[in-house]
Biopython code that builds the backbone (N, CA, C, O; Angstrom):
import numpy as np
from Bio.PDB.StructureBuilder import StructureBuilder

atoms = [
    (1, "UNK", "N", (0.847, -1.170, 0.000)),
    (1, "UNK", "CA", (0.000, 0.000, 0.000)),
    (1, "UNK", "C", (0.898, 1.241, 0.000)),
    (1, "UNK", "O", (1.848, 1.336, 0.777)),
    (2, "UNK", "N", (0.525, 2.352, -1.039)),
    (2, "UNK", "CA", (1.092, 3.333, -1.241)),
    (2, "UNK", "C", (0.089, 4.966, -0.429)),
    (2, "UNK", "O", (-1.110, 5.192, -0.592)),
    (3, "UNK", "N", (0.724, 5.518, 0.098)),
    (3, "UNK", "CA", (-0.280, 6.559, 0.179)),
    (3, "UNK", "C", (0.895, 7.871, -0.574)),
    (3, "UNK", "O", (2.125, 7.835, -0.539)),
    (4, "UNK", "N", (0.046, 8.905, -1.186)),
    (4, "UNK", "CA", (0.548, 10.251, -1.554)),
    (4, "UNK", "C", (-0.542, 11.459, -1.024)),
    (4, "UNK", "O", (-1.742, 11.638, -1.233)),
    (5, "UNK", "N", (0.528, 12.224, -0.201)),
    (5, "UNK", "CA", (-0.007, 13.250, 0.137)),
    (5, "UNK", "C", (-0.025, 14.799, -0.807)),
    (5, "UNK", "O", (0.880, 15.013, -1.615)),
    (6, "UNK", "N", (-0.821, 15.512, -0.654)),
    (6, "UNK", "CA", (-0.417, 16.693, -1.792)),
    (6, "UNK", "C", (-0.524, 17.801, -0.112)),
    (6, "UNK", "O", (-1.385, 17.845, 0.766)),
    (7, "UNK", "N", (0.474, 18.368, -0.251)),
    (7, "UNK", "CA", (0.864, 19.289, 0.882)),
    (7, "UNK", "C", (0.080, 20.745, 0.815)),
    (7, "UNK", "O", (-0.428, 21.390, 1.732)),
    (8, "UNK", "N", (0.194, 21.139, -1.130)),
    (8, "UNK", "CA", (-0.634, 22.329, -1.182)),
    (8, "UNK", "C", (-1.593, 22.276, -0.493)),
    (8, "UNK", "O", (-1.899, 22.949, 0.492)),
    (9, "UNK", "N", (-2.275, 21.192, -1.168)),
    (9, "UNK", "CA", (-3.631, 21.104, -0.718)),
    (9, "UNK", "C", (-4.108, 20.878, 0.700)),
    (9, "UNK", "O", (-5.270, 21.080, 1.049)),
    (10, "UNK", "N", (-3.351, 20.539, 1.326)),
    (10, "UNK", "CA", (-3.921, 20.525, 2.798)),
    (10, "UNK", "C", (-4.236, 22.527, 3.653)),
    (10, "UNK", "O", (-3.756, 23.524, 3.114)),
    (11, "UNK", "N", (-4.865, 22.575, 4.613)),
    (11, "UNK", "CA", (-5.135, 23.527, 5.343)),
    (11, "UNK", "C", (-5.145, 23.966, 6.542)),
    (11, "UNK", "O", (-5.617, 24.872, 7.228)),
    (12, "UNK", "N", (-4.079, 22.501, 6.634)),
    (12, "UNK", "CA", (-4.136, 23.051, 8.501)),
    (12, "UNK", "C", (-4.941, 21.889, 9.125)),
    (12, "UNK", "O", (-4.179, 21.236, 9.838)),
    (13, "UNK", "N", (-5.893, 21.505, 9.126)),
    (13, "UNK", "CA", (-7.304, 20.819, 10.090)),
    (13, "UNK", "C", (-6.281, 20.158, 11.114)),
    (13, "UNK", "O", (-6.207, 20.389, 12.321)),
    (14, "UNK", "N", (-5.740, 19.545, 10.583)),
    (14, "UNK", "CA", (-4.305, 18.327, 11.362)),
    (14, "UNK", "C", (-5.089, 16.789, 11.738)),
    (14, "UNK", "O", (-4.437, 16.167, 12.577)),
    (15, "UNK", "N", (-6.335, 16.080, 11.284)),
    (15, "UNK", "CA", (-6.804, 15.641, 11.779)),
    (15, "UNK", "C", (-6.446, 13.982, 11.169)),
    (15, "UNK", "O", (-7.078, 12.956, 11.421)),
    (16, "UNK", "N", (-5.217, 14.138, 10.297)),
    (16, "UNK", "CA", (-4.215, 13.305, 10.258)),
    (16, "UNK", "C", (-3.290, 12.783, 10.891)),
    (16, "UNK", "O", (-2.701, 11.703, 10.843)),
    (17, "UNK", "N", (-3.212, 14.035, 11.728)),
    (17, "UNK", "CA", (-2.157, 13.839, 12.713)),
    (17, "UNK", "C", (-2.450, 13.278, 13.968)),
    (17, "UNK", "O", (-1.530, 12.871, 14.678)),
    (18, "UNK", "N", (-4.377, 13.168, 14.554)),
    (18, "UNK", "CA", (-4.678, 12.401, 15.103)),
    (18, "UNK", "C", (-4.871, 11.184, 14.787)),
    (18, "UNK", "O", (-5.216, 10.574, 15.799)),
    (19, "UNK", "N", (-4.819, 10.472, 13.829)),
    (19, "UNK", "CA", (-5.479, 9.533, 12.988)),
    (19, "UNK", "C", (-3.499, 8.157, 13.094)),
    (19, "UNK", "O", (-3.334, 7.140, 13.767)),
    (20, "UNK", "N", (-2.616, 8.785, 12.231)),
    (20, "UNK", "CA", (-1.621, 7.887, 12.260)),
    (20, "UNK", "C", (-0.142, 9.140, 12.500)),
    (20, "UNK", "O", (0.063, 10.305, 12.159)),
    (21, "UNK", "N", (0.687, 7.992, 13.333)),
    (21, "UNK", "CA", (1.660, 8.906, 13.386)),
    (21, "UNK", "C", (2.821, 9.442, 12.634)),
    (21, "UNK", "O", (3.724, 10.171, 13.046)),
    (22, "UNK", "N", (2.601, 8.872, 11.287)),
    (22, "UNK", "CA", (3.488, 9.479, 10.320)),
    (22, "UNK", "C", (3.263, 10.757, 9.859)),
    (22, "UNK", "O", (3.912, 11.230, 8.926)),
    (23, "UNK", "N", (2.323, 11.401, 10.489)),
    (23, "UNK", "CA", (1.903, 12.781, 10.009)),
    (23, "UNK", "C", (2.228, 13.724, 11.872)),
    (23, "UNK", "O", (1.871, 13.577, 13.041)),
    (24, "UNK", "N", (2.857, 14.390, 11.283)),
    (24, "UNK", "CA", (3.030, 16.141, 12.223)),
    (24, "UNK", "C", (2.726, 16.936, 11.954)),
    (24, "UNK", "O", (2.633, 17.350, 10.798)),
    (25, "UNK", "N", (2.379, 17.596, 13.197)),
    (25, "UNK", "CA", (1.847, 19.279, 12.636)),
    (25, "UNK", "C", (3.060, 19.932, 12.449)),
    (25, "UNK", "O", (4.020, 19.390, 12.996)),
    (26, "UNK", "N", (3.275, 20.948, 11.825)),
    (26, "UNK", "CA", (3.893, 21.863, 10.705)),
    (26, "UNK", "C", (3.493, 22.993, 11.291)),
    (26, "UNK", "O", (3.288, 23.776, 10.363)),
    (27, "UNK", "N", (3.262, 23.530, 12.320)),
    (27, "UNK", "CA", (3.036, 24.901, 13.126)),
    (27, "UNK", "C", (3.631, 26.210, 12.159)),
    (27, "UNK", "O", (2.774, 26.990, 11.744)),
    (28, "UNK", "N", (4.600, 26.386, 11.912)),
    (28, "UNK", "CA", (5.486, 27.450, 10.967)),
    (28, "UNK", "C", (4.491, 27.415, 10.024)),
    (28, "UNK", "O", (3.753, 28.400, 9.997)),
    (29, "UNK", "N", (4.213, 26.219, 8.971)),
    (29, "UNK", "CA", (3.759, 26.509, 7.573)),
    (29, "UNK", "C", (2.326, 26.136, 7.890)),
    (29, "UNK", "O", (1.589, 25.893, 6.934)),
    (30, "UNK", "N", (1.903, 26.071, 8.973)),
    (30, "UNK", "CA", (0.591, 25.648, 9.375)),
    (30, "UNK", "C", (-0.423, 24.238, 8.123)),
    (30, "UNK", "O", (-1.437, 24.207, 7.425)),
    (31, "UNK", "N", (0.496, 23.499, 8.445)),
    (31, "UNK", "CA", (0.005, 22.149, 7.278)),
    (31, "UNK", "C", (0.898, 20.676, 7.893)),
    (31, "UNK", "O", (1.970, 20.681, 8.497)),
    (32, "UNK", "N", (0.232, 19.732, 7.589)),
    (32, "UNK", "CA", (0.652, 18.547, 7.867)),
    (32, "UNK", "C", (2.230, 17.744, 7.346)),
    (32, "UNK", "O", (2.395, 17.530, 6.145)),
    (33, "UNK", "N", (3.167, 17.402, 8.227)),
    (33, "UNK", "CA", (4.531, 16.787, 7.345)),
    (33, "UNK", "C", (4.265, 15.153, 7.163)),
    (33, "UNK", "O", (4.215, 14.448, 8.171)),
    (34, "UNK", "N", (4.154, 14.771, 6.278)),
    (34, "UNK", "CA", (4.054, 13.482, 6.054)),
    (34, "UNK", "C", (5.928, 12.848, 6.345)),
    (34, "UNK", "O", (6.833, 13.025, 5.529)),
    (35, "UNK", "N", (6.054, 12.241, 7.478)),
    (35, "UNK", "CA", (7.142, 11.813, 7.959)),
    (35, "UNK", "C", (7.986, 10.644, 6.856)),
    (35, "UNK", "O", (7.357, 9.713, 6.353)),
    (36, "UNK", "N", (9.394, 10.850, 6.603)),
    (36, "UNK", "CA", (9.934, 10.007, 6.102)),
    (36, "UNK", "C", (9.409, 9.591, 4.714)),
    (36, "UNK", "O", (9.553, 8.445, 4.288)),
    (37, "UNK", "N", (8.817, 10.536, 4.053)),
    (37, "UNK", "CA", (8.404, 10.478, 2.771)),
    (37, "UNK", "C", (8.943, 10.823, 1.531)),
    (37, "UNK", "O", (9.800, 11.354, 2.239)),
    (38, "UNK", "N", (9.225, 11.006, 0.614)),
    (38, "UNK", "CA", (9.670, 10.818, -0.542)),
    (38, "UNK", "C", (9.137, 12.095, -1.148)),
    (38, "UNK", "O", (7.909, 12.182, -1.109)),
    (39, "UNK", "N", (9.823, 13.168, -1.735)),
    (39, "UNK", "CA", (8.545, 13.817, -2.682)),
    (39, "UNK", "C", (8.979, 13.583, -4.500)),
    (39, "UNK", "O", (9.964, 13.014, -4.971)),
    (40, "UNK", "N", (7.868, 14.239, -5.184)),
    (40, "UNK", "CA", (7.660, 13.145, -6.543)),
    (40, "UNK", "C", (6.910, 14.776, -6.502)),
    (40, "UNK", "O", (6.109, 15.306, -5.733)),
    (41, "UNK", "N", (7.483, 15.136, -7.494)),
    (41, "UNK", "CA", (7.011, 16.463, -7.660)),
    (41, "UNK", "C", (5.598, 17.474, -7.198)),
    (41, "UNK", "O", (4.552, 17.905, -7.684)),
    (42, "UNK", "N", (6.322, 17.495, -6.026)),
    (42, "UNK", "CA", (5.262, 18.429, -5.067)),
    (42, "UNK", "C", (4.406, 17.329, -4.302)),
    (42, "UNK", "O", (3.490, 17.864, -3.675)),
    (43, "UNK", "N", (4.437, 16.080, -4.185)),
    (43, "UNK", "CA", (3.371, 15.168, -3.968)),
    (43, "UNK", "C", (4.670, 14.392, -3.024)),
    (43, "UNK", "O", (5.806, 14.163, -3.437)),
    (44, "UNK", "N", (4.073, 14.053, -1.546)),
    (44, "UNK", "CA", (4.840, 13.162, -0.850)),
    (44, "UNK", "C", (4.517, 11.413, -0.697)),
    (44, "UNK", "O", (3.557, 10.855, -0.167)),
    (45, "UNK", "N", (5.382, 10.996, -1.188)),
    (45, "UNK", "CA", (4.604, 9.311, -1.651)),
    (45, "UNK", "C", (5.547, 8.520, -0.289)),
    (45, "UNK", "O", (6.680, 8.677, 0.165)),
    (46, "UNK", "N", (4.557, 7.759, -0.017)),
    (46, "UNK", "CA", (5.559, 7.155, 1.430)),
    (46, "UNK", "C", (4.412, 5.464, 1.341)),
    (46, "UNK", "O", (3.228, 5.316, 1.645)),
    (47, "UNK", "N", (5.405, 4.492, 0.813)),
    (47, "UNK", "CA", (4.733, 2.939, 1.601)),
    (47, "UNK", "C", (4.679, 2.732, 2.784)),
    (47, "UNK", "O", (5.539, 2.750, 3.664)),
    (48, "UNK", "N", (2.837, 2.381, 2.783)),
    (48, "UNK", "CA", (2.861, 1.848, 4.394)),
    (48, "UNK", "C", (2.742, 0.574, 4.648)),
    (48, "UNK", "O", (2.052, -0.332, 4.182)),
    (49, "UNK", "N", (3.834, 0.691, 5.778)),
    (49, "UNK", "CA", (4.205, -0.380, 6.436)),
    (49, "UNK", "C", (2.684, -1.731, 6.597)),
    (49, "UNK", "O", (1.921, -0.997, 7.224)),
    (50, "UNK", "N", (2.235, -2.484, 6.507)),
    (50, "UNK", "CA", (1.352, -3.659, 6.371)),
    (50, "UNK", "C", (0.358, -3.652, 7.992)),
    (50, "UNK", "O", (-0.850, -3.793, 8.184)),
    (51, "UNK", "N", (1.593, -3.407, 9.008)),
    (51, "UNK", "CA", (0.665, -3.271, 10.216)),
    (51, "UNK", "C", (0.231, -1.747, 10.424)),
    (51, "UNK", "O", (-0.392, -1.498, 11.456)),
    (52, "UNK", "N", (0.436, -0.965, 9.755)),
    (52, "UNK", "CA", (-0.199, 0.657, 9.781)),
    (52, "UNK", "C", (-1.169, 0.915, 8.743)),
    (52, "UNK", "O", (-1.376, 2.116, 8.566)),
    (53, "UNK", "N", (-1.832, 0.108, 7.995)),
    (53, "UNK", "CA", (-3.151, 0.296, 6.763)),
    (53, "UNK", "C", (-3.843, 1.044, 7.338)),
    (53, "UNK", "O", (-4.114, 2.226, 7.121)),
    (54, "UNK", "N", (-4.118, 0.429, 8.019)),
    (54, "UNK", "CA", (-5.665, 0.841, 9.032)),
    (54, "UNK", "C", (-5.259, 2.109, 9.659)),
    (54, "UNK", "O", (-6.317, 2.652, 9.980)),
    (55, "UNK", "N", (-4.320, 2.824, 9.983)),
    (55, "UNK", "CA", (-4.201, 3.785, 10.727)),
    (55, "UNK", "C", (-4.157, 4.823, 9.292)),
    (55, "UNK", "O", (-4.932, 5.777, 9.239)),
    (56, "UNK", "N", (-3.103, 4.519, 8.059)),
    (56, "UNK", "CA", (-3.345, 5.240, 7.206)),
    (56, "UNK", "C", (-4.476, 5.751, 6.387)),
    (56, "UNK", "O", (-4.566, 6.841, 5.822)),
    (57, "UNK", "N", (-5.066, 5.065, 6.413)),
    (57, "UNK", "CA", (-6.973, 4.223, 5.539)),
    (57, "UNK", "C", (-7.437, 5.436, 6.522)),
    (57, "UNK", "O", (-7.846, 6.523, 6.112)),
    (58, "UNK", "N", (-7.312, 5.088, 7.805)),
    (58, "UNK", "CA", (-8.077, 6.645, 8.257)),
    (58, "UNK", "C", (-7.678, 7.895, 8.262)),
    (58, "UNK", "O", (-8.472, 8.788, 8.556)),
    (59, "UNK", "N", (-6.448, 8.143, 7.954)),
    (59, "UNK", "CA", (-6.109, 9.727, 7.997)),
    (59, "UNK", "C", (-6.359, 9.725, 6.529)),
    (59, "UNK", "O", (-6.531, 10.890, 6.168)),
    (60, "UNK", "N", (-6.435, 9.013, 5.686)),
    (60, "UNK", "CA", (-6.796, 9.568, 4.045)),
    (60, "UNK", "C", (-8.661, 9.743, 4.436)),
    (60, "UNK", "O", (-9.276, 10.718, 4.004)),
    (61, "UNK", "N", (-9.168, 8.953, 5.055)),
    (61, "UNK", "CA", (-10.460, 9.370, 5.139)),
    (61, "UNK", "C", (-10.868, 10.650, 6.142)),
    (61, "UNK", "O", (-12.041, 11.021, 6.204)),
    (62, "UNK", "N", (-10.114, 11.109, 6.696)),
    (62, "UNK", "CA", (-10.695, 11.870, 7.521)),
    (62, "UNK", "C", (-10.318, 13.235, 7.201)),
    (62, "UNK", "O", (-10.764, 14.194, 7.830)),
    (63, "UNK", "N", (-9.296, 13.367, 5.986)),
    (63, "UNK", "CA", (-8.861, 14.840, 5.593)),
    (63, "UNK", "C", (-10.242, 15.714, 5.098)),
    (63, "UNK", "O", (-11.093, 15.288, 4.317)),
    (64, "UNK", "N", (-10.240, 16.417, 5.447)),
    (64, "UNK", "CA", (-11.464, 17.758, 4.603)),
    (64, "UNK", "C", (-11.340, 18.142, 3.311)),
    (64, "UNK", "O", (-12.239, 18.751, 2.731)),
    (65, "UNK", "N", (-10.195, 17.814, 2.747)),
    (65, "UNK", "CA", (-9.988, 18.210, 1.361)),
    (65, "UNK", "C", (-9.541, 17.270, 0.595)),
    (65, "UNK", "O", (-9.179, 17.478, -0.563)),
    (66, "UNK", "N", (-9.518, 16.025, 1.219)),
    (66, "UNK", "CA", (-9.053, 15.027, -0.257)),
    (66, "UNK", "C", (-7.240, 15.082, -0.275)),
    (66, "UNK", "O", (-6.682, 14.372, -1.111)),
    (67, "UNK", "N", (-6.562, 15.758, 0.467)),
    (67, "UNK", "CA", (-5.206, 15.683, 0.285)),
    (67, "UNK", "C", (-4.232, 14.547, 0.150)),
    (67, "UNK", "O", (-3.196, 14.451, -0.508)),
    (68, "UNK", "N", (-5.003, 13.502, 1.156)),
    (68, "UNK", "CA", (-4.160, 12.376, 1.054)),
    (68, "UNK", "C", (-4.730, 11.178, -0.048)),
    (68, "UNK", "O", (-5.951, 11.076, -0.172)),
    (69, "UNK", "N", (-4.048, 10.495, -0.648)),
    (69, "UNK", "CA", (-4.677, 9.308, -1.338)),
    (69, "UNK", "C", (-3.933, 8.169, -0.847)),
    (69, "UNK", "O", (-2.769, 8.214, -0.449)),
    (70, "UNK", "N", (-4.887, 6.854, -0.915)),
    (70, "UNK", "CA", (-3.977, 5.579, -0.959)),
    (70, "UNK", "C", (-4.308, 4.722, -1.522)),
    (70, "UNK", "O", (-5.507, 4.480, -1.665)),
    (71, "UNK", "N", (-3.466, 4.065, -1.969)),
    (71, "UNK", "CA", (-3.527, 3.017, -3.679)),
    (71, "UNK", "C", (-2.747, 1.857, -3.056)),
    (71, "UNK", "O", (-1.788, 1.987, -2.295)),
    (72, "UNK", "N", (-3.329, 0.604, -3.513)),
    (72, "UNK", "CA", (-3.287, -0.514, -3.597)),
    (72, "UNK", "C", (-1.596, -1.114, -4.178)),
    (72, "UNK", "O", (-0.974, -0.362, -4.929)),
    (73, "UNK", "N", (-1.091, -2.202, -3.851)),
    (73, "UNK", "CA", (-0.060, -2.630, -4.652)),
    (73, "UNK", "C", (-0.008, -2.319, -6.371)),
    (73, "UNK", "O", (0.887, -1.758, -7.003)),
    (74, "UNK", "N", (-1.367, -2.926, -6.895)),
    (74, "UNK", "CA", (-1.284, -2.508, -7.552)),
    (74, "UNK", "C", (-1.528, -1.091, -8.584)),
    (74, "UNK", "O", (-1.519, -1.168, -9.812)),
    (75, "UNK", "N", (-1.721, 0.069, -7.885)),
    (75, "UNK", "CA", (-1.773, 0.817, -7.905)),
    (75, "UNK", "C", (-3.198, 1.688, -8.306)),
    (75, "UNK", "O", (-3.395, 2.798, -8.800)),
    (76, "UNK", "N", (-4.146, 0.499, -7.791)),
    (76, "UNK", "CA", (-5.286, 1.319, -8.028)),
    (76, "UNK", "C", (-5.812, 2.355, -6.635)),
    (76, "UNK", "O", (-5.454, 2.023, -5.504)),
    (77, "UNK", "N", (-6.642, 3.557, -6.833)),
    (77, "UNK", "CA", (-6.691, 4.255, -5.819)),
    (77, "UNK", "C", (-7.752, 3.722, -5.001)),
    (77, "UNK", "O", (-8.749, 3.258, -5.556)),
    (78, "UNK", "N", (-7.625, 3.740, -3.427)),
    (78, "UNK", "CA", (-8.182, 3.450, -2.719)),
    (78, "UNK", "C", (-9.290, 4.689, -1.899)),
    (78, "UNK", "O", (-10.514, 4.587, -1.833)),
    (79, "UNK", "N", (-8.701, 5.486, -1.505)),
    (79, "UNK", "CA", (-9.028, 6.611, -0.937)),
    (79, "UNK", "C", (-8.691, 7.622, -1.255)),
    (79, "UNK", "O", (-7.484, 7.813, -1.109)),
    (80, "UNK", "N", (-9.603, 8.908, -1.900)),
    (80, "UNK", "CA", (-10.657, 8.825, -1.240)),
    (80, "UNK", "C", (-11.296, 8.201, -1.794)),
    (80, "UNK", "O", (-12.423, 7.941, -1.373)),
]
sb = StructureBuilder()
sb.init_structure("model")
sb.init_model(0)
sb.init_chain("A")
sb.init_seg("    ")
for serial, (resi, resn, name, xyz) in enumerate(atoms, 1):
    if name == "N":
        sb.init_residue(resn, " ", resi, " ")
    sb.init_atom(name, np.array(xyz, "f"), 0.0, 1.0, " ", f" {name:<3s}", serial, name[0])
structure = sb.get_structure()
């Protein structure tokens, strides 16, 4: 499982950051850091680990704007 975050697009809510802990709040730029992630032009792509789905599955569902996505091995999109 792949998730990609788009950073523009987030706004602050942080309600990712309750959800799994690869996400921090970003206080300075007031937006979420997707931890240990990769960026891919402007887009932070980070594999999750097999025992963290479920924690990721919910911070892609619980964003207000659609920022995060997560796609399948084979790369179909899961969420949103």
């Amino acid at each position: 499982m792949r998730i990609e975050y788009d950073r523009d697009t987030c706004i602050g809510i942080y309600q990712c950051v309750d959800e799994w802990s690869q996400f921090e709040k970003d206080m300075d730029a007031g937006k979420a850091e997707l931890l240990d992630a990769d960026e891919d032009d402007g887009t932070f792509v980070l594999e999750v680990p097999e025992s963290e789905e479920f924690d990721a599955e919910m911070a892609a569902r619980v964003c207000p704007v659609d920022a995060i996505a997560l796609y399948d091995d084979d790369g179909e999109q899961l969420v949103p």
